[in-house]
DRENPA-86617 format. One record per residue: residue number from 1; x, y, z of N, C-alpha, C in turn. Coordinates in steps of 0.1 Angstrom, whole numbers, plus 2048, in hexadecimal, padded with zeros to 3 digits. Atoms other than C-alpha are relative to their C-alpha. Layout:
N
{NUM,{X,Y,Z},{X,Y,Z},{X,Y,Z}}
...
This chain:
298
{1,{802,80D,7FA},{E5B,112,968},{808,7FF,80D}}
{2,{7F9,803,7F2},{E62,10B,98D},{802,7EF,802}}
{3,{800,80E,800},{E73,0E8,993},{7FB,7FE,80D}}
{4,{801,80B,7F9},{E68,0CF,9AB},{803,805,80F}}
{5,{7FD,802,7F5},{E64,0D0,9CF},{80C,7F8,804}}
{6,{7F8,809,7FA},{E82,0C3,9DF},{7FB,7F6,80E}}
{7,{804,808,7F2},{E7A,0A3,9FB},{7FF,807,80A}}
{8,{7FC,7FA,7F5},{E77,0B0,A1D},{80C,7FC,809}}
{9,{7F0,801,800},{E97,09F,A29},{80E,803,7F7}}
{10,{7F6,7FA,80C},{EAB,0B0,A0A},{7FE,80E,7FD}}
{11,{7FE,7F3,803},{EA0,0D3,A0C},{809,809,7F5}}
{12,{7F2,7FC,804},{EB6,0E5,9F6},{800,814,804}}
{13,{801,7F2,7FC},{EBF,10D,9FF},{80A,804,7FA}}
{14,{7EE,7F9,809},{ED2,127,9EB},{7FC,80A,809}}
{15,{7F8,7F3,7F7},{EE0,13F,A05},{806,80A,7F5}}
{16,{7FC,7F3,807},{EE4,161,9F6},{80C,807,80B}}
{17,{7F8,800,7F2},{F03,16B,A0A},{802,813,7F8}}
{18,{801,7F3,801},{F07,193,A09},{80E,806,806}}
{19,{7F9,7F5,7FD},{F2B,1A2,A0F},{804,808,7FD}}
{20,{7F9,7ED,802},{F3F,1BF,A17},{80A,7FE,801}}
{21,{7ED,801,7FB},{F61,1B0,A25},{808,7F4,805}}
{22,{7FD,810,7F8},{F73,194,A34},{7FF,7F5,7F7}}
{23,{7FE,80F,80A},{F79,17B,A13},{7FC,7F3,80D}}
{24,{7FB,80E,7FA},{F85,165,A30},{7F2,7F9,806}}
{25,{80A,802,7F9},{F68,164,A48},{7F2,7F8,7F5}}
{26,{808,803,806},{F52,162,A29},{7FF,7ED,7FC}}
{27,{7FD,809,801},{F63,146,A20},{7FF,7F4,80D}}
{28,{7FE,805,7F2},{F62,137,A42},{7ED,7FB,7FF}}
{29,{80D,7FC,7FD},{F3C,13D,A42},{7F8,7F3,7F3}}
{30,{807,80A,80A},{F30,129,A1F},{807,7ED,803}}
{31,{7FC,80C,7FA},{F48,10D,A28},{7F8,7FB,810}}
{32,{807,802,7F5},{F35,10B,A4B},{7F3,7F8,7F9}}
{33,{80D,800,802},{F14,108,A38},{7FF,7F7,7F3}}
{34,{7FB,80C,80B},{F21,0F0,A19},{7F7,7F7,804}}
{35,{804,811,800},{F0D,0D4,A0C},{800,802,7ED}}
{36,{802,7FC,80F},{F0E,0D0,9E6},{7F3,7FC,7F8}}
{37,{80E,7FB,805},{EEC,0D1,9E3},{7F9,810,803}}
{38,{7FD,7F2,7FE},{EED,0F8,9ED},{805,802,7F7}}
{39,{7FB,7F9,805},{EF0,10F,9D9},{808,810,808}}
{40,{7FE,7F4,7FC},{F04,12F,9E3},{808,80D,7F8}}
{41,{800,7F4,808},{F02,152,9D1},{805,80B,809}}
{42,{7F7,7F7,7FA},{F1C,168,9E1},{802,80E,7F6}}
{43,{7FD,7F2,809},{F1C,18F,9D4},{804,808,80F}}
{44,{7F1,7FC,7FC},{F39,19F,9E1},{802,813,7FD}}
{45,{804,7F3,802},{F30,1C6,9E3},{813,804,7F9}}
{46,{7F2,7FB,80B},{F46,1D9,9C6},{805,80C,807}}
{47,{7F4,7F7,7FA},{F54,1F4,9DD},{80E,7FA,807}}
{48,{7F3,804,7F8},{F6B,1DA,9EA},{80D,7FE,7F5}}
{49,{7F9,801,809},{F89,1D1,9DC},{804,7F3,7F7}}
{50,{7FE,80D,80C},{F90,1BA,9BC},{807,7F1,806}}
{51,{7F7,80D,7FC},{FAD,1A3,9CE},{7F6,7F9,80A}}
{52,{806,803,7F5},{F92,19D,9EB},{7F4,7F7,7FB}}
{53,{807,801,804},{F79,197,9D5},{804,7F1,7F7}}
{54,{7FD,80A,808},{F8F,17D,9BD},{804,7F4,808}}
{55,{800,805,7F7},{F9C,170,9DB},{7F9,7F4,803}}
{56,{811,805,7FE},{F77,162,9E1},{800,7F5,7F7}}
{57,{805,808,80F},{F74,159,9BD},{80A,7F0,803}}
{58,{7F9,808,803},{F93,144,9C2},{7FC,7F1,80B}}
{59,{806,80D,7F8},{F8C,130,9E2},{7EF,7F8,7FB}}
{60,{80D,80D,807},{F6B,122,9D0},{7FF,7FE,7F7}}
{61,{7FD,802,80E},{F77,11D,9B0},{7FD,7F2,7FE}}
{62,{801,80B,801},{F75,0FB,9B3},{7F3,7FA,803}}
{63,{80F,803,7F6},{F4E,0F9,9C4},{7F5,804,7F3}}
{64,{809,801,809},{F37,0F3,9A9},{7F2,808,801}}
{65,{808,7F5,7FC},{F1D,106,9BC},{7FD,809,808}}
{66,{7FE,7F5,7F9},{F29,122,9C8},{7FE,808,7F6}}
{67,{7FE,7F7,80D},{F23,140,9B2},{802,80C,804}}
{68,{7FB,7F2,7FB},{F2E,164,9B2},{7F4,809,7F5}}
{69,{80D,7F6,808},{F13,181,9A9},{804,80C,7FB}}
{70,{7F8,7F6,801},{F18,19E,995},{800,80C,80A}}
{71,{7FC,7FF,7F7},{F23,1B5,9AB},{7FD,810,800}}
{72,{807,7EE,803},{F14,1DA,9B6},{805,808,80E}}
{73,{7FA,7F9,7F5},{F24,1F6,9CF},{7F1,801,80C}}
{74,{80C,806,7F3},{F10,1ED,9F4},{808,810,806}}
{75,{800,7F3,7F6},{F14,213,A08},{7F9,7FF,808}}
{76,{807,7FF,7F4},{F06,216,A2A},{7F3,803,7FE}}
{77,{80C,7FA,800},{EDE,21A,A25},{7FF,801,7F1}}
{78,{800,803,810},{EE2,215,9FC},{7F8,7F9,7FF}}
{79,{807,810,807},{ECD,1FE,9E4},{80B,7FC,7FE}}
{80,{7F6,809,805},{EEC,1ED,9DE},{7FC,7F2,803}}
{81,{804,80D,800},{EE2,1CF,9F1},{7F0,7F8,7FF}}
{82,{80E,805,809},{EBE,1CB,9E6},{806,7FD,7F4}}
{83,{801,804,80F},{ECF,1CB,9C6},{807,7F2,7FE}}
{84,{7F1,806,7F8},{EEC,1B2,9D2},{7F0,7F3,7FF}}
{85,{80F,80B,7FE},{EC8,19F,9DD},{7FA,7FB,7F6}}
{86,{808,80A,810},{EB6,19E,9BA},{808,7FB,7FB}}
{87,{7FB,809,809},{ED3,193,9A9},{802,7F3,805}}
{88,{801,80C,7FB},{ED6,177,9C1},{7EE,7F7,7F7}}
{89,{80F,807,801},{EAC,16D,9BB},{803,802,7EF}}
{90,{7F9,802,811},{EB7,176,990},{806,7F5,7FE}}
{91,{7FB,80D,801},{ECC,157,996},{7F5,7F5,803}}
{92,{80A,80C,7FA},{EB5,13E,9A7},{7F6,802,7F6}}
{93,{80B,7FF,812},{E9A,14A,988},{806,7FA,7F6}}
{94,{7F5,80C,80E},{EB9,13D,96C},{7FF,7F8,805}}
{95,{801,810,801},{EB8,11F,980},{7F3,7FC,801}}
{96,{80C,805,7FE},{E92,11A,981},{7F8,7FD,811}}
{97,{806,7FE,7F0},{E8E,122,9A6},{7FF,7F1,800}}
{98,{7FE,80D,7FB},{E9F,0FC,9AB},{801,7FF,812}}
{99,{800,804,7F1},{EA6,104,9CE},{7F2,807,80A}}
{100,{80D,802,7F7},{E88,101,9EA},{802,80E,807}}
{101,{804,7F3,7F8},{E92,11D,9FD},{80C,80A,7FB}}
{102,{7EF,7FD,7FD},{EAC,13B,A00},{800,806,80B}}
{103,{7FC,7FD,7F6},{EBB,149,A1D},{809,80C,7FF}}
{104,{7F6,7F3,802},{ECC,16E,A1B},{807,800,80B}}
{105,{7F3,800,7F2},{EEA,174,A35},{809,80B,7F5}}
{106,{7F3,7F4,802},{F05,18D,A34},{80D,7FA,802}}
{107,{7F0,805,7FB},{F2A,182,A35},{805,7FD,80C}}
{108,{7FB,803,7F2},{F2B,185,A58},{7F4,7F9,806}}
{109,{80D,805,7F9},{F0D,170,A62},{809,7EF,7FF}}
{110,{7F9,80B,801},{F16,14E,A6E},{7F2,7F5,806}}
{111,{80B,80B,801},{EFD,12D,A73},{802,7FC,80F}}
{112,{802,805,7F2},{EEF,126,A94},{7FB,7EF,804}}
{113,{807,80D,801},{EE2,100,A8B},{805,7FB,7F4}}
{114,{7FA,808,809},{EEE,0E3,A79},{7FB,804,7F1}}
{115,{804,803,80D},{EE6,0E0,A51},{7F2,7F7,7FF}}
{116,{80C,807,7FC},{ECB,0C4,A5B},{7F8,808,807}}
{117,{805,7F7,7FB},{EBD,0DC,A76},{7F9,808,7F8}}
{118,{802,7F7,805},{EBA,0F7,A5C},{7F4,7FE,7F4}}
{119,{809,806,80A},{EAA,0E2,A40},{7F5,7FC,807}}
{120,{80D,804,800},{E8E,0D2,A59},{7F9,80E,805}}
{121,{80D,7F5,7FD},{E81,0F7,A6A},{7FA,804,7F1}}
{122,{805,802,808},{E80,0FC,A46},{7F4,7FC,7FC}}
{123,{80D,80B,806},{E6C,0E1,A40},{7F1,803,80A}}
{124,{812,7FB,7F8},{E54,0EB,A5F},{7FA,80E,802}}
{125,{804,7F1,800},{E55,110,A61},{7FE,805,7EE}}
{126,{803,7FA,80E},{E57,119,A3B},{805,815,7FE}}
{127,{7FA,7F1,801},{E60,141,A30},{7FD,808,80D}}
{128,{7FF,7F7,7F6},{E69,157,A4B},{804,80B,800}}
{129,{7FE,7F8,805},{E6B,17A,A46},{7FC,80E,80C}}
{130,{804,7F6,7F5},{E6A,198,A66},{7F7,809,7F4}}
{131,{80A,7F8,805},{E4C,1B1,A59},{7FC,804,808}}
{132,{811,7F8,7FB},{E35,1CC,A64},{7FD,80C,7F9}}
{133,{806,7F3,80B},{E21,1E0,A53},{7FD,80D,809}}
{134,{7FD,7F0,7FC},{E24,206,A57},{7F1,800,803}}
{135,{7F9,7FB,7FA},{E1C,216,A6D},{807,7F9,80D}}
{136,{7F7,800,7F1},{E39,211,A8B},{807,805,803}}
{137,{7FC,7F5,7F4},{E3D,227,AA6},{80B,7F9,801}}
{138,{7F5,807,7F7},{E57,20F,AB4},{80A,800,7F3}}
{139,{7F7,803,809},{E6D,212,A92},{806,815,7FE}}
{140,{7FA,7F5,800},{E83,234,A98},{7F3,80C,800}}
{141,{80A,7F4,7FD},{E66,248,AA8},{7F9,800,7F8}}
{142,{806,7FD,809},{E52,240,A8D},{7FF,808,7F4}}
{143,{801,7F8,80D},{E62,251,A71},{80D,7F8,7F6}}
{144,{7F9,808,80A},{E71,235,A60},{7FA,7FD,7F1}}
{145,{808,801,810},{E57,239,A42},{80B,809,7F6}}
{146,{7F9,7F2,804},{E70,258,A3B},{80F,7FB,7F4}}
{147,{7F8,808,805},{E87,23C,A31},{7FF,7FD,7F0}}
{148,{801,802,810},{E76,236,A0E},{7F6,80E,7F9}}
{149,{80B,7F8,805},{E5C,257,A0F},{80A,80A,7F9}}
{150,{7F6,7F9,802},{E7C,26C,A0A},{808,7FD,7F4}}
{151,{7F4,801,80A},{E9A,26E,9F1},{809,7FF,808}}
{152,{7F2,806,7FA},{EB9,263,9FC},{80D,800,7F6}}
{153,{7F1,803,809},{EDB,269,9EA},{80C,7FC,807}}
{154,{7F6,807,7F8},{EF3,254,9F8},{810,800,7F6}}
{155,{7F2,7FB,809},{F1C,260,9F3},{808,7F8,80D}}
{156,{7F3,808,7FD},{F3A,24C,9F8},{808,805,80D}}
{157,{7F5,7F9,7F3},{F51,251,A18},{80D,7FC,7FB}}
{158,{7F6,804,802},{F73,257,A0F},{808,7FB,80D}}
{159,{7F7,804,7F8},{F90,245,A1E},{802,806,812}}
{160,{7FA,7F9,7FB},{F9B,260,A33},{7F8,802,80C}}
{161,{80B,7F9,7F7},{F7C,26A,A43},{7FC,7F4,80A}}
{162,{802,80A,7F7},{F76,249,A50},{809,7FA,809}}
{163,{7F1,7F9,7F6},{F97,24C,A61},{7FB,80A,80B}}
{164,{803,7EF,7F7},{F89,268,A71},{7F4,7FB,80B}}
{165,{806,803,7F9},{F6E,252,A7F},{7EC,805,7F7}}
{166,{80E,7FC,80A},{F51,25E,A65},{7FB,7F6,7FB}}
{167,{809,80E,800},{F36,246,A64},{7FA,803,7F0}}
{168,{809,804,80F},{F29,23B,A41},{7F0,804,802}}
{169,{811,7F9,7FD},{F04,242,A4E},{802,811,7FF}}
{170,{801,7F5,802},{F0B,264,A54},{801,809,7F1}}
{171,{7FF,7F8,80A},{F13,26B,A30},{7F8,7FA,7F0}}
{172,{80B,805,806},{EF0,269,A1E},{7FD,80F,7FA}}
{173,{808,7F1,801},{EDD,28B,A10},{7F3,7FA,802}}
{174,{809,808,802},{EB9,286,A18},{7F9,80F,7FB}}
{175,{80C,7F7,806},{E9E,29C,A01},{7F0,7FE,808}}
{176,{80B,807,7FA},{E80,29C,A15},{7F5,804,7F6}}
{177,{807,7FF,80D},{E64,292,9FD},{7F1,7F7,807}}
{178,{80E,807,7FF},{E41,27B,9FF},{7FB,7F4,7F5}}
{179,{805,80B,809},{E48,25F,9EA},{7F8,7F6,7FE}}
{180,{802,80D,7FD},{E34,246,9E6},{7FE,7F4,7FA}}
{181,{7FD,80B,802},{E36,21F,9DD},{7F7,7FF,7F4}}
{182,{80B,808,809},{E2D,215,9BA},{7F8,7F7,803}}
{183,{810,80A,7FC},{E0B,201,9B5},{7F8,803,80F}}
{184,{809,801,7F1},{E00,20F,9DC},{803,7F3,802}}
{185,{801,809,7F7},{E0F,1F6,9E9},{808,808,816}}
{186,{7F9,7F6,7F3},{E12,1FA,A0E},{80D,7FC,809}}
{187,{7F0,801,800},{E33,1FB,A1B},{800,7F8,816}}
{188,{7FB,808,7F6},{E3F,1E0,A34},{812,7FF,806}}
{189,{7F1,800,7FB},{E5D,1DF,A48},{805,7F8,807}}
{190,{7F8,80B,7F5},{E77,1C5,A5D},{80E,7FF,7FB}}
{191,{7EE,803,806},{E9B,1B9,A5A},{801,7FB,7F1}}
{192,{7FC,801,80D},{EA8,1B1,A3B},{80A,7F5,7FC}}
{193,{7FB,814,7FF},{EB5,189,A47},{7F2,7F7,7FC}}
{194,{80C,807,807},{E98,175,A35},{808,7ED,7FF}}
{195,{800,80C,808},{E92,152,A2C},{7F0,7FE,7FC}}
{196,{808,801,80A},{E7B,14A,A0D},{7FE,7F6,7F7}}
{197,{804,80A,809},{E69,132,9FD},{801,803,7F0}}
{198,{7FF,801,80F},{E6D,12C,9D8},{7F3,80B,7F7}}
{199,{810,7F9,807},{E48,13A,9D3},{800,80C,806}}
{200,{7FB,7F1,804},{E53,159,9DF},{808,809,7FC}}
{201,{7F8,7FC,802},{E70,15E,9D4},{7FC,800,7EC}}
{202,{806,804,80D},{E60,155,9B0},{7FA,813,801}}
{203,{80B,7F5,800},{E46,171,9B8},{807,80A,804}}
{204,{7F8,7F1,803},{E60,18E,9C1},{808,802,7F0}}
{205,{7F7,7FF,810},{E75,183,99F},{7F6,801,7F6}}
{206,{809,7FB,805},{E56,18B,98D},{7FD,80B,7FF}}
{207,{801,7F2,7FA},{E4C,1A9,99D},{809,807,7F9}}
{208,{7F2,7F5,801},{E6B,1BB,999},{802,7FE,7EE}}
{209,{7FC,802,811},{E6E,1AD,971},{7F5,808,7FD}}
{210,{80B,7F8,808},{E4C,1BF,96B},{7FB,806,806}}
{211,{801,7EF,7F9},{E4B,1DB,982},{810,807,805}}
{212,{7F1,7F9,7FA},{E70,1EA,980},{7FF,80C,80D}}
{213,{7FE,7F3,7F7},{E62,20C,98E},{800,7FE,80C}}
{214,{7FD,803,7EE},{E61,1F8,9AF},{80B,7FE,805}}
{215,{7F4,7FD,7FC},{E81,1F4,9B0},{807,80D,801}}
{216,{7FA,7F2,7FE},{E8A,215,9A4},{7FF,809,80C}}
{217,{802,7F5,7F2},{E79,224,9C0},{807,7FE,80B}}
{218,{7F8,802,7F8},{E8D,215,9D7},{80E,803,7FE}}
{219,{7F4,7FB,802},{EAD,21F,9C9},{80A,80C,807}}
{220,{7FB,7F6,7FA},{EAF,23E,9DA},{7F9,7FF,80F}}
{221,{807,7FF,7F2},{E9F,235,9FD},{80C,7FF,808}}
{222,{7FA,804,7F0},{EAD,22B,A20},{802,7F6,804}}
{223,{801,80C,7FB},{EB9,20C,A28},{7F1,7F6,7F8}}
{224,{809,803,806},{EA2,1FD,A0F},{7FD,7EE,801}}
{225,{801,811,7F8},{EAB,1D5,A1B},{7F8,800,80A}}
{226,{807,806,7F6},{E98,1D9,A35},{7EC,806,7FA}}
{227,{811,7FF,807},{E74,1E3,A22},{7FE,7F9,7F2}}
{228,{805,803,812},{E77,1DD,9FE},{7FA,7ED,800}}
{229,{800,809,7FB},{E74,1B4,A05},{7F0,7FF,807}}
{230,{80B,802,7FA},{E58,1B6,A1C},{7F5,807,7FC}}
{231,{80D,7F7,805},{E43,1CD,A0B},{7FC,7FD,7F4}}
{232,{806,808,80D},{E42,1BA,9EC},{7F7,7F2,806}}
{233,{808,80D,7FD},{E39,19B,9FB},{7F9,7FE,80C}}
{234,{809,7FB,7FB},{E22,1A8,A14},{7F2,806,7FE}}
{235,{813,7FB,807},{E07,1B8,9FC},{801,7F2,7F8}}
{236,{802,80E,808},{E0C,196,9EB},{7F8,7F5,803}}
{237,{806,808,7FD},{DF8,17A,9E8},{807,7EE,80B}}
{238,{7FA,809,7FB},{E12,167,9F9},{800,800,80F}}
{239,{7FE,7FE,7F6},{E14,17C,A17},{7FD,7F6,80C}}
{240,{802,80D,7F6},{E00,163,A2F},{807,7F0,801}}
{241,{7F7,80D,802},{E19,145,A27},{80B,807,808}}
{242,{7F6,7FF,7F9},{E33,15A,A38},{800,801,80F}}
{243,{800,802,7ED},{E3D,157,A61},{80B,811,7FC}}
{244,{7FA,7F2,800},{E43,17C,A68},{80E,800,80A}}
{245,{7F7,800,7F2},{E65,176,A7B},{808,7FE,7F9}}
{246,{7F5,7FD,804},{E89,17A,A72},{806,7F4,807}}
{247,{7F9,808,7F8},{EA1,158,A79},{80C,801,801}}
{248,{7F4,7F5,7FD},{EC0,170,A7D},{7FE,805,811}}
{249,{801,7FC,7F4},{EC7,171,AA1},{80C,80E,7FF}}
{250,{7F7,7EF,7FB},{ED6,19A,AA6},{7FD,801,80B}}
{251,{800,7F4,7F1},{EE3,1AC,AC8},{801,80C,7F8}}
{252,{800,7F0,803},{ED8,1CE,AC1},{809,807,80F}}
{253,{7F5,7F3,7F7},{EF5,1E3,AD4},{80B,801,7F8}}
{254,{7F0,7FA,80A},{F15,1F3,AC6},{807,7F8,7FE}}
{255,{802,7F3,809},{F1E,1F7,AAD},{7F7,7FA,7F8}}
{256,{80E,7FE,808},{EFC,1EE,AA2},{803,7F9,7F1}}
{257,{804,80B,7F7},{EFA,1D0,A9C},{810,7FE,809}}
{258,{7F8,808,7FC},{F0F,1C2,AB9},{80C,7F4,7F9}}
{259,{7F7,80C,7FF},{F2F,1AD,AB4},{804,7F7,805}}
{260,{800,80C,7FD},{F2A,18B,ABC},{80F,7FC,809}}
{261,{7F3,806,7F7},{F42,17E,ADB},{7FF,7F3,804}}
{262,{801,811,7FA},{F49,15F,AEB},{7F6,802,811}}
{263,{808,7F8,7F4},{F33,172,B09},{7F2,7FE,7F8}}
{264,{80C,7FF,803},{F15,16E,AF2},{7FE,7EC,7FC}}
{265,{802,80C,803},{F18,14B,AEF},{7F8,7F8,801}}
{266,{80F,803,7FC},{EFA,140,B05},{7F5,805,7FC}}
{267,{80E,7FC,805},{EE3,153,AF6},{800,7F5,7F2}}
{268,{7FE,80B,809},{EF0,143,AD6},{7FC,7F3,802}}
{269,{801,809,802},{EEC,124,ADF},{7EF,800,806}}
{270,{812,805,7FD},{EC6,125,AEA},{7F7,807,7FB}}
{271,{808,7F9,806},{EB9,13E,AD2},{7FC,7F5,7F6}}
{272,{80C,809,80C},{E9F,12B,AB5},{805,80A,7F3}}
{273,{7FF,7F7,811},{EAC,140,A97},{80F,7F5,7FC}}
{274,{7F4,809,806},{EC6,12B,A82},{80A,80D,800}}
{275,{7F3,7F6,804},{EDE,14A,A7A},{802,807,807}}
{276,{7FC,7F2,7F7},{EF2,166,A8D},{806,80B,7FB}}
{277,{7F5,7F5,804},{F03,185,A87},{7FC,80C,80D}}
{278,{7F6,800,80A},{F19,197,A88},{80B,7FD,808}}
{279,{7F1,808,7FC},{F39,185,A8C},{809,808,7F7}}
{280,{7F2,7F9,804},{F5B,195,A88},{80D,7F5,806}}
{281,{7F4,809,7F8},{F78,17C,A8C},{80C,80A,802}}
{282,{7F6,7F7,7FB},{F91,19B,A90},{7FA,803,811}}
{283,{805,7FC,7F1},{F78,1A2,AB0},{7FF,7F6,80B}}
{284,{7FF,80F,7FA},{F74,180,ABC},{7FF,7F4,7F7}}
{285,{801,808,806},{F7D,161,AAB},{7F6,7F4,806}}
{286,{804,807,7F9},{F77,14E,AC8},{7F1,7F7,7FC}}
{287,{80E,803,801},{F52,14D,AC3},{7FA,7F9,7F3}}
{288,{804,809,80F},{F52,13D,A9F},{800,7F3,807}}
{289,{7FC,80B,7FE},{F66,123,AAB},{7F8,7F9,808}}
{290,{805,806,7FC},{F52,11B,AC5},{7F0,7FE,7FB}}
{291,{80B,802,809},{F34,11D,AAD},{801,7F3,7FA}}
{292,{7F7,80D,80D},{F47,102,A93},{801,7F6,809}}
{293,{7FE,80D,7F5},{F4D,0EC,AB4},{7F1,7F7,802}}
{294,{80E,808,7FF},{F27,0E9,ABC},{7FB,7FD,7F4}}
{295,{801,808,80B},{F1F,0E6,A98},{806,7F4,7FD}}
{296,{7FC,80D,807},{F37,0C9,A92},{7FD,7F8,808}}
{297,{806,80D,7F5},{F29,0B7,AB5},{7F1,7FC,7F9}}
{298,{80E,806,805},{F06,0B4,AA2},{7F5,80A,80F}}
């Protein structure tokens, strides 16, 4: 059973928040976006460490809806955070898919528009989700199919190495193989920042309950947040309800994604996407603050 439309001036949204680091920022980030008609389902990748992680637990101990997800190791290019992702949408199903929409973000993503702002595009735009269906030349020369057609064994970077400057991408094995997508479905691709209506988010937590092997197959792919998502709900009967566009404003430059400065601030402020990333307050604080400033002028 799915509850009740919420009014159009009450929206309600459970933000799936997705990190890897930075308690603080995290914390910085749901307090920004607070209303206690929000829900927010924070899973806190299990390679990090426990005090960082308790940390978390502690500053919202007292927030009746904030919740913490069980928790799965996120590696560079892993299923970790598709998994990180269903247990978020697992939650919102125990509650009876009460909230209208949700909104995925990463720990370092920060809100470009008020809470009101956010609730009425809501209310006029409806699910928004970047997609295109394969084939695209324009997505790494056209061999980003290779991403799920392939096997992928993805291994830990120690300590040391990353000292050394050894990038987590680099340490993948790839089997080259010709897999292809349970049910024929055909495989869609975009970013992996979504917002989703309840009626789709219903209709992936379905799917995945009575087709595991679709998850399974993704287990071993490439960066699987950015297909698994739109390829379900693309051959779906839902697909024409969604606006093929991502409301995650990214600078694509180094180190890929760009780190948000107080130099990108004009763009910020006249871009149409409610959210940004990636912010680093070790790299520039500046630029929160003057985020939090125009947020609290309305």
């Amino acid at each position: 059973m799915i509850a009740e439309a919420s009014p159009p001036d009450r929206i309600r949204i459970a933000y799936i928040i997705l990190a890897h680091q930075r308690p603080t920022a995290v914390a910085r980030l749901v307090r920004r976006l607070y209303a206690p008609d929000h829900g927010f389902f924070i899973h806190y990748d299990l390679n990090r460490s426990v005090a960082d992680f308790q940390r978390l637990v502690r500053e919202f101990a007292t927030f009746p809806n904030v919740y913490f997800l069980k928790r799965h190791k996120c590696r560079w290019g892993n299923a970790g955070i598709v998994m990180g992702m269903l247990e978020g949408i697992a939650e919102l199903a125990r509650r009876n898919f009460i909230y209208d929409y949700a909104i995925q973000l990463s720990g370092q993503d920060y809100p470009l528009k008020t809470d009101a702002q956010i609730r009425a595009q809501l209310v006029a735009g409806g699910s928004c989700m970047e997609s295109t269906s394969w084939p695209m030349p324009e997505w790494e020369n056209g061999r980003a199919i290779k991403r799920i057609e392939n096997f992928h064994l993805h291994l830990p970077v120690a300590p040391w190495l990353r000292k050394l400057g050894w990038q987590p991408m680099w340490q993948h094995l790839t089997v080259p193989m010709k897999r292809k997508i349970p049910g024929g479905l055909h495989p869609h691709f975009g970013s992996a920042f979504w917002c989703l209506h309840r009626s789709c988010l219903k209709w992936i937590h379905d799917y995945v309950t009575q087709h595991p092997e679709y998850v399974r197959f993704f287990q071993p792919a490439l960066l699987p947040e950015e297909c698994f998502f739109q390829t379900l709900l693309m051959n779906s009967p839902l697909a024409s309800s969604i606006n093929r566009r991502t409301l995650t404003h990214i600078e694509w430059r180094p180190p890929w994604p760009g780190i948000m400065t107080l130099a990108d601030l004009p763009k910020l402020q006249s871009s149409d996407c409610l959210f940004a990333r990636k912010f680093d307050p070790a790299v520039d604080a500046e630029i929160i603050d003057a985020l939090d400033a125009q947020l609290a002028a309305g």
